[in-house]
N, C-alpha and C positions, 0 to 999 in steps of 0.2 A: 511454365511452372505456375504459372496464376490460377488458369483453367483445372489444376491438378490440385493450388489447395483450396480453390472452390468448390471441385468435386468432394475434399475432405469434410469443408463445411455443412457438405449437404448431407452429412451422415451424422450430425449431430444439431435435427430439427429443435427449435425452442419450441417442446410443445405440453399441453398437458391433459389427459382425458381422465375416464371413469373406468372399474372394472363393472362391467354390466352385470358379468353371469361366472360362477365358479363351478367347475365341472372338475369331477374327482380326478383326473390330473393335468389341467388344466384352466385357463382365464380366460374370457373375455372380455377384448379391451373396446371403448370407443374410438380409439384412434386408427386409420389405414393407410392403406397408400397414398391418398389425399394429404395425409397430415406428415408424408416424409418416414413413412415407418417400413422398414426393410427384414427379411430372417436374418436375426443376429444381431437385431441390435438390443440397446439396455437400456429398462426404463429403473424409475424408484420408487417405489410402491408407495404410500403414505396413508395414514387414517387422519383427515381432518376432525380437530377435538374440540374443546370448548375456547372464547375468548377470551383472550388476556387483558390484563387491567393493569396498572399502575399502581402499586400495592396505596400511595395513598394518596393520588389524584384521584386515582378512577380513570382516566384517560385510557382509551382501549391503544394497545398497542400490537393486534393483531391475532392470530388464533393458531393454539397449541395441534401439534403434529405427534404422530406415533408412527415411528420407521419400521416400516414393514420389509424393508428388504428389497434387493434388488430381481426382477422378471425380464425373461429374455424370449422374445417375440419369436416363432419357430413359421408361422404362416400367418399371408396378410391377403385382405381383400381390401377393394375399394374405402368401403369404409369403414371394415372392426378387422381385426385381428386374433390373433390366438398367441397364451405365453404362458413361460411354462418357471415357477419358482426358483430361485437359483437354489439349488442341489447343497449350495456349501454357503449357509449364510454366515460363515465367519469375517467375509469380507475381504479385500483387498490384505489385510496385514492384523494380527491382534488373535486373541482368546474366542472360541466361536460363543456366537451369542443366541439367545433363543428371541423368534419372531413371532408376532400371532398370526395367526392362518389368516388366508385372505376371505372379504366378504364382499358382496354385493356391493356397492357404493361405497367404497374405497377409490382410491386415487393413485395416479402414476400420472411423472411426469419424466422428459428430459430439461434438466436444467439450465435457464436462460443466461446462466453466471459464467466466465469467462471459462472453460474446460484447459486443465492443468494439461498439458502435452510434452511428453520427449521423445523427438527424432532422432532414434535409432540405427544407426550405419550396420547393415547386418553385416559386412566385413572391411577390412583394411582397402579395397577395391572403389571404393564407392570414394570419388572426388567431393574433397572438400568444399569447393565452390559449389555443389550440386545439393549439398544438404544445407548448406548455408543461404542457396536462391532459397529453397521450400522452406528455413523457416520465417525467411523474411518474408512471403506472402502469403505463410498462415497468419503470421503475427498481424499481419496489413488482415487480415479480414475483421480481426476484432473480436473472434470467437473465441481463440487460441490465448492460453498463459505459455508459452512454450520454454521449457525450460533450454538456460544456453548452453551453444554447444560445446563449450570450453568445459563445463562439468559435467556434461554429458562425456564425452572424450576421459576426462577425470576419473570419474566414477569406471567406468568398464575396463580404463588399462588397472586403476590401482587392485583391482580385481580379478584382472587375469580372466576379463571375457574379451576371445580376438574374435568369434564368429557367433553371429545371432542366428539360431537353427530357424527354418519355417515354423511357423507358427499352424497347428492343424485347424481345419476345417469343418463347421459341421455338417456328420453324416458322413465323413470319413476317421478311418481310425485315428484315436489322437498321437503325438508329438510320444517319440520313445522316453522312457525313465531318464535316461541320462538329460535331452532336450526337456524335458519338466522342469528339472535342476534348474537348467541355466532358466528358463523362465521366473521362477520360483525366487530367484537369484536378484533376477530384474527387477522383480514387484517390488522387493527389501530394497533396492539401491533406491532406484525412483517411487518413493512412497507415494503412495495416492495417483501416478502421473499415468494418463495412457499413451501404450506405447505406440509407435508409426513407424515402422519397422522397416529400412527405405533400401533396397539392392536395387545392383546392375545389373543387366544383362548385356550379349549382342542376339538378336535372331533375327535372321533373313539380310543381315548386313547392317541392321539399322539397331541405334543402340536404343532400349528399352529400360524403365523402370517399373519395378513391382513396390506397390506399399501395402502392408498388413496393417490393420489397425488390431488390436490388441485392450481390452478392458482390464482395469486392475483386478488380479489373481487369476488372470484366467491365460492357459495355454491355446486354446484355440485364436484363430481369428473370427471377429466380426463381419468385417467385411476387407475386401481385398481392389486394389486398384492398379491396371499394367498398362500403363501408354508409353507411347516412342518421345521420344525426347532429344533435342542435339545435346550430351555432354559438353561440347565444346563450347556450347553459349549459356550453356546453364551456370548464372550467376547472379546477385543481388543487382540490381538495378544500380550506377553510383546515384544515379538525378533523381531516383525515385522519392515519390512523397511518403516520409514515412506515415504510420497512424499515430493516434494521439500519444500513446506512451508507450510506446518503440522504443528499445532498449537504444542506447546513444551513448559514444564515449569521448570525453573531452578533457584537453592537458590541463591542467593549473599551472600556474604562473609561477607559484613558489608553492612551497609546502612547508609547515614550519610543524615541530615538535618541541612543545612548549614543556613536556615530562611531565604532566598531571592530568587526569580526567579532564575533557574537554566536551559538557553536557549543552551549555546553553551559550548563546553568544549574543552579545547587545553593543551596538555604538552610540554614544553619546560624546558630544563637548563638555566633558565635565567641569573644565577649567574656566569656560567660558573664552576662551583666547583663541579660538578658532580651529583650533586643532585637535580633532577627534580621538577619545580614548577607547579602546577595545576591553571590554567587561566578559569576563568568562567563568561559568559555572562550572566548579567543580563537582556540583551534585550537593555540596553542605556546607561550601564557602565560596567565596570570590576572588579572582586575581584579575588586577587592573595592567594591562600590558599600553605600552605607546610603542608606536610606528618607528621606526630606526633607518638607519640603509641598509642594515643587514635582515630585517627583519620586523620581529617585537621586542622588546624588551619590558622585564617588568617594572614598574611604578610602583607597586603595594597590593595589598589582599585585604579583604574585610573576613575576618574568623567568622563561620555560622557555631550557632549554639548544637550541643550535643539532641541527637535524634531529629536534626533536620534532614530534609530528603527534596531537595528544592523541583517544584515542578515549571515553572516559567521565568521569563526574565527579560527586562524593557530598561531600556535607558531613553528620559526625554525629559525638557523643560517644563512642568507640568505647573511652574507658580510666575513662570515670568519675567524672572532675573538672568535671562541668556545663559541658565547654565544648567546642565542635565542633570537630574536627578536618576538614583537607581533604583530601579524595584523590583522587587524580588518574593515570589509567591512560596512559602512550602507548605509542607508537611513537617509536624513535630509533635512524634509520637501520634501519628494519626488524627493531629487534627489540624485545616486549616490556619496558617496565619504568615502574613505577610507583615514586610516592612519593607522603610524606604528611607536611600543615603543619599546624604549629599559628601564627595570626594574635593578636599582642598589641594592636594597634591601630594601630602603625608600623610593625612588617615582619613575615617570616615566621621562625618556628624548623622547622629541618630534622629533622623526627621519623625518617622514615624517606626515603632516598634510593637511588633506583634497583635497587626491589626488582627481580629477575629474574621477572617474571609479569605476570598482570593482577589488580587489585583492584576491586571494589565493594562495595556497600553495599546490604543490603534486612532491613526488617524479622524481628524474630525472631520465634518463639513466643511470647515474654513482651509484647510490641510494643515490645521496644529493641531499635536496630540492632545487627547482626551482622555484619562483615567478612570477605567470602569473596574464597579466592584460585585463580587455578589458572598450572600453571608453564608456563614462557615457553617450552618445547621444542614445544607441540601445541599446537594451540585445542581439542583431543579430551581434553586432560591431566584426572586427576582433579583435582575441587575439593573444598580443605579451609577451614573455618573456622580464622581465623588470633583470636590476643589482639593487644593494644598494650598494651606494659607498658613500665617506665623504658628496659628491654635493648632495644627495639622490637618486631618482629612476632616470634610464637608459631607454629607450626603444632599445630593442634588436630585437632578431629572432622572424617573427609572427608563431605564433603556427596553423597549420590548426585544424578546426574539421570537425567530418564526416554530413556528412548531417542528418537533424534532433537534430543535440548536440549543444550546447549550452554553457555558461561560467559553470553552476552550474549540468549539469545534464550528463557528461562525465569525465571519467579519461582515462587513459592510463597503459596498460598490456607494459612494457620493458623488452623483451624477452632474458634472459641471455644468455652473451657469445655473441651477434648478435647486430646491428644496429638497430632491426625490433622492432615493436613495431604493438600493436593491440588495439583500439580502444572501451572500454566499454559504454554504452549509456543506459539510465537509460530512457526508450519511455515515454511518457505521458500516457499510459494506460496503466504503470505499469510493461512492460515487461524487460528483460536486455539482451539487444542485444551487438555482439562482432562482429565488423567491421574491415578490414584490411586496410592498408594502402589506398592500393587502391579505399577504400569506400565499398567495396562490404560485402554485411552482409554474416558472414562466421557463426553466431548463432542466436539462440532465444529461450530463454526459454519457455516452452510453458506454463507454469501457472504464471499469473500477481504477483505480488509480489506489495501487496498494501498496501497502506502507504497515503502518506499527501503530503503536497506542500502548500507554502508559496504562494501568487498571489497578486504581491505590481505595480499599476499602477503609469510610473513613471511621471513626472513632463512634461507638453505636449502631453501625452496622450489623446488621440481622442477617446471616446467610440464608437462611429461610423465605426470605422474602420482606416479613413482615413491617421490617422500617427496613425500606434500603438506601443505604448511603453510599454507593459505589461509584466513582469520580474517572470517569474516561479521561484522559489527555490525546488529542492527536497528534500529529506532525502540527508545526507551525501553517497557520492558514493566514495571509496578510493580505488587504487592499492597499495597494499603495503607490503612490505616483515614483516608480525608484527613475525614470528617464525624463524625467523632465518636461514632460509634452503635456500635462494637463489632468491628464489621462490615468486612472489608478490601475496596476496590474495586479490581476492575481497569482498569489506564489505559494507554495505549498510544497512540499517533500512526499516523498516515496522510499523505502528500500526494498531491496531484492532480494526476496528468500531462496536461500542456495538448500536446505532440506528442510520440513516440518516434522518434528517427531511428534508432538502435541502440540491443543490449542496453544499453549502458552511457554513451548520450549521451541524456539527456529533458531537456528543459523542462518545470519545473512551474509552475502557476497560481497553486494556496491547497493550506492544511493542515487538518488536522481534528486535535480529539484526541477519544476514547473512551475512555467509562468503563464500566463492566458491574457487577452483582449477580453471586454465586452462587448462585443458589437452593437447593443442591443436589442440581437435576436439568441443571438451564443455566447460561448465563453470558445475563445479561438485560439489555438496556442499559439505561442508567442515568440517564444524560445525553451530551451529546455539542456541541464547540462548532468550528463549523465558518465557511468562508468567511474564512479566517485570510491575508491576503494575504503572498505569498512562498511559502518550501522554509521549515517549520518544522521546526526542528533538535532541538529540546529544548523541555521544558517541567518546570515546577517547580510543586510548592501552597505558596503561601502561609502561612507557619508562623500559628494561630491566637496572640494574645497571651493570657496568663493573664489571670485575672479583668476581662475582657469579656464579659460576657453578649450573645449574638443578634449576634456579629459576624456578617454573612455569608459563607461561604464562596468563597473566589478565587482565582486560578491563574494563573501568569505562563509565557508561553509566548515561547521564542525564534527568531525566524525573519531568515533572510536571504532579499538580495533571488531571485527565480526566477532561474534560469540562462537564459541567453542565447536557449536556441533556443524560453520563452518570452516572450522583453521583445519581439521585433521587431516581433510585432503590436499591441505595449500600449503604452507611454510609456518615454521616454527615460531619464526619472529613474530608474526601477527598472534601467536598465540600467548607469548611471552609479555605481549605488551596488554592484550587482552587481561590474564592474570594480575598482574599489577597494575591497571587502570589508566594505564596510559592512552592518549589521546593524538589527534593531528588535524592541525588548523590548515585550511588550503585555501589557495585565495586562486578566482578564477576570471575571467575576463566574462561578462557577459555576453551570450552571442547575438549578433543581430537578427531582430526576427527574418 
């Protein structure tokens, strides 16, 4: 099954060329057999446009594209090809749109980005062990987003599809009326995903598999793949290595439903007496829970002011009196401002109120934490280390970031024993790049690592362009020594989109969090605890307690229910609690790398 979804891999080359020459019903491409191009497969046409700029840096940030539509390659030589416009530029799903005709020096490419995939059972026949070996060594290639087979399974029964017709071929007549339907069918269920459409067979005594690959909206196949196979061995490796973000499922220890939105999560010794309290955002206020035997129980809540909409949240010592303080960044009324509590055990003291910025918290050089701020006019503003002294905040040393980082979507690797220090950066498509002092990317992982991101326009914001103030938040990205060995790991979250209707409406299924080594040549994972049910929001470690020897290491993770457009195929309940904002804290055992 390896050799078979490496044969898949090869039908979807990362490549990109030129259209040379257009001929009245036809293109020529630069790309051939050389470059992995076959009849039938899909490239995407583009007109490369002018440079983009930073409406008020100037800073180039790459150059504007006009989509031209998708061309499907009908004959290939060595080194150009011939391709012929897609017939129905409406696309995969949506309103048809109009294209511009193709020109001379235009572009196509296929894309180097992870290809969305659902594996397909064309009927009840096909062993579950068999579609579950092939998508676990699509996923192992790295090429594949494969979507899982639990909702794939989902999707087709609550739909009343039991058999996936052949897919036609080009150059033979296509799939009958009724077999269009079910295709038709398929594109809408699986938005955007291509299909891999995976039967059995027996011939000659030996049992064989056929896989159609299938482009979104299209009935025909691209290409087709039939080798002999033992069903009987065909299964997921148990020993095998997975890839880096291999879908993984792990119990929690406890789960607790605390009955309120459960956004943010922060531990701190607020008391100062040794005993860690759990801080929890509810999106526009706080509840303070302590550890119990049965659980948490609550301690008290700090009310937020009307039109907050809290975007981060840190507890740590940050003046020096062994006792944490709380901070907490939002939005009010679309703009910037933060403040910061100190917790006596019955209410909150107001240390600092409505600073004009955003604040956080992440480990120093020394490994005490360090309070950086940046000003409320940009998300681009520089960031300076602030103090907490009696007067309240300080502005201190400005913190550089590497290009492309931002207040929310970088931390910092403090390389023991040394002044040096390495820059993590969390791209906006998902990748986690490690830059050096100097700037220069020293890494990059090569499969995206996808997740969410908050998008809060702030206060003077120009949709236009003209002034823009538009504030990404990612998943939590932290360096931090959570084992004790010296050593800072990196940790960061993901969720699992279960369908995309648009950019900015998904339903997700589960969450994942990741952790990584530095080696000093990679970022290596480390552990990883996945199959986290809901959109996990946040996640917190576990403060170890002093003199306990061989506690194990453990992590509290906050997730609410999935949003909507994934409850409808699942259960009620999640939808119920979705609706009324309810939340669930789970607490997990860390795994050992």
């Amino acid at each position: 099954m390896k050799d078979v979804a490496s044969g898949v891999k090869n039908l979807y080359p990362a490549v990109t060329g030129t259209i040379a020459k257009v001929e009245a019903d036809h293109v020529v491409l630069s790309l051939g057999r050389k470059d992995g191009l076959f009849p039938g497969i899909e490239l995407q046409a583009f007109r490369p446009g002018d440079p983009l700029k930073h409406p008020i840096t100037g800073e180039p940030l790459g150059v504007s594209e006009r989509d031209l539509g998708r061309i499907f390659v009908t004959r290939v030589e060595e080194d150009r090809s011939l391709a012929v416009a897609d017939p129905d530029p409406s696309g995969p799903s949506g309103p048809s749109r109009k294209t511009l005709p193709l020109a001379a020096g235009d572009s196509a490419r296929i894309t180097a980005a992870p290809i969305r995939l659902a594996v397909v059972p064309a009927d009840a026949s096909v062993p579950a062990s068999l579609r579950d070996a092939l998508i676990h060594f699509l996923t192992e290639t790295g090429r594949f987003r494969v979507l899982d087979s639990e909702i794939t399974a989902s999707l087709l029964i609550k739909n009343g599809i039991s058999r996936i017709p052949r897919a036609g071929v080009s150059g033979t007549p296509g799939p009958s009326e009724r077999d269009a339907d079910v295709f038709r069918t398929l594109h809408t269920l699986f938005d955007r995903h291509h299909l891999l459409i995976l039967r059995t067979d027996e011939a000659g005594g030996r049992d064989r598999i056929a896989l159609q690959l299938v482009y979104p909206g299209r009935d025909t196949a691209a290409a087709t793949i039939e080798t002999p196979v033992d069903l009987a061995r065909a299964a997921p490796p148990a020993s095998a290595e997975p890839p880096m973000f291999a879908r993984q499922r792990n119990e929690p220890i406890r789960s607790l439903e605390p009955g309120f939105r459960t956004k943010f999560l922060a531990w701190g010794d607020l008391l100062g007496n040794g005993k860690p309290l759990l801080v929890v955002s509810t999106g526009n206020s706080l509840e303070i829970l302590q550890p119990d035997g049965s659980g948490l129980a609550k301690a008290g809540a700090i009310k937020g002011d009307g039109g907050d909409e809290h975007l981060s949240l840190d507890a740590a010592d940050l003046d020096g009196d062994g006792r944490a303080e709380i901070v907490v960044s939002n939005l009010r009324w679309n703009e910037p401002r933060s403040s910061i509590y100190a917790w006596d055990g019955r209410e909150a003291k107001v240390l600092v109120k409505d600073h004009p910025g955003l604040l956080r918290v992440e480990p120093g050089p020394d490994g005490k934490p360090r309070l950086l701020g940046a000003a409320a006019e940009s998300p681009r503003a520089p960031v300076h280390e602030y103090r907490l002294g009696p007067e309240g905040l300080t502005r201190a040393d400005p913190v550089p970031l590497p290009k492309g980082g931002t207040f929310y979507n970088t931390a910092r690797i403090h390389l023991p024993g040394t002044a040096s220090f390495l820059h993590v950066l969390r791209t906006p498509e998902d990748n986690i790049q490690v830059i050096d002092q100097a700037g220069r990317l020293v890494f990059e992982t090569k499969e995206a690592l996808p997740g969410w991101e908050s998008v809060v326009d702030l206060a003077g914001h120009d949709p236009t362009g003209a002034h823009s103030l538009r504030l990404r938040v990612p998943h939590r990205l932290i360096a931090a020594d959570l084992d004790g060995d010296g050593v800072p790991e990196i940790v960061t979250g993901t969720n699992i989109a279960l369908l995309t209707f648009t950019e900015y409406f998904r339903g997700y299924r589960e969450g994942e969090i990741h952790a990584f080594r530095w080696t000093g040549k990679a970022l290596e994972p480390l552990w990883k605890i996945g199959g986290i049910p809901g959109f996990v929001s946040d996640f917190a470690a576990v403060p170890s307690l002093p003199r306990v020897a061989g506690q194990p290491r453990r992590i509290m993770i906050a997730a609410e229910p999935t949003a909507f457009a994934a409850t409808w195929s699942l259960d009620t309940a999640r939808l119920a609690d979705w609706l009324t904002g309810k939340g669930t804290i789970r607490l997990f055992a860390v795994p050992a790398p």
